[in-house]
Every structure is written in structure tokens, then in C-alpha cells.
N, C-alpha and C positions, 0 to 999 in steps of 0.2 A: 504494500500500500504506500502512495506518496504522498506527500503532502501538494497540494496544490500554489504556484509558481507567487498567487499574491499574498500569502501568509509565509509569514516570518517565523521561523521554527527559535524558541527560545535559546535553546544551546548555542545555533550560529550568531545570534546576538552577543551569547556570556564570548564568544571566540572572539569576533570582531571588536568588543571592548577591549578584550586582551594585549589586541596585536596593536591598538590603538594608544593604549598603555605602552607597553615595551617601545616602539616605533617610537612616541612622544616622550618617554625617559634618554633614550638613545641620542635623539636627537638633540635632547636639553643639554645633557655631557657634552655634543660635539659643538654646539653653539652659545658655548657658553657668554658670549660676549653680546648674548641678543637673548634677554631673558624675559620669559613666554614665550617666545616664537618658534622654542623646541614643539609643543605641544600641537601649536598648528601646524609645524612641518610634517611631525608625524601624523598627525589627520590624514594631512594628504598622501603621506606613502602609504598608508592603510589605504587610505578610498582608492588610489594605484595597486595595489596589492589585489584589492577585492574587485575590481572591474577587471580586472588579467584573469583573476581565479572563474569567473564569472562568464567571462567572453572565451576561458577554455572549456566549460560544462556547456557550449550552447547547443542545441538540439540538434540532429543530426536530421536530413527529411524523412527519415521513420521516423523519427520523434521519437529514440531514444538520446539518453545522456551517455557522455562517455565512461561514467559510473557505473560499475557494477553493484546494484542493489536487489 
């Protein structure tokens, strides 16, 4: 069974917070001389992260995913 494409599964929210996090710490260490601005950079390499991960799952014209579930 899958979930349907416009509902948001909880878990890949807790993940995307994650990466959002770590990306936006990461970031904050390497720019240290522009403080806050770690936090939006890592925003952006998440939301880069997650349209790559995203535009590699897209449906194939059978309308499977490259996942095996």
C-alpha cells in the first residue's frame, strides 16, 4: 500500500528536519564570519538535497518508482 503523492508521511518530515539541522550546523562552522546565515544556507542545501532526491524517485511511464517497495 502507498501513500498517496499529496500527503506528507511524518517520518520524511522528522528526516528533512534532520538534514536541515546538520546542513544548517555545518554551514554555521564554515561561515563563521556571517552569523545566521549558516542556517539559511543550509535551508537551501536541504531544499537542493530534497529536489535531487525527489527528481531521482520520478515516475517512470508505468508509473512505477525506482523504489522497491
Amino acid at each position: 500500500m502507498t501513500t498517496p503523492p499529496t500527503q506528507r508521511r511524518p517520518e520524511n518530515l522528522i528526516v528533512w528536519g534532520a538534514i536541515f539541522i546538520v546542513f544548517g550546523a555545518i554551514a554555521t562552522v564554515v561561515l563563521t564570519d556571517f552569523p545566521g546565515w549558516g542556517f539559511i544556507a543550509g535551508g537551501i542545501l536541504a531544499t537542493v538535497a530534497g529536489i535531487a532526491w525527489l527528481h531521482s524517485r520520478r515516475r517512470r511511464a508505468d508509473g512505477r518508482t525506482s523504489d522497491v517497495s
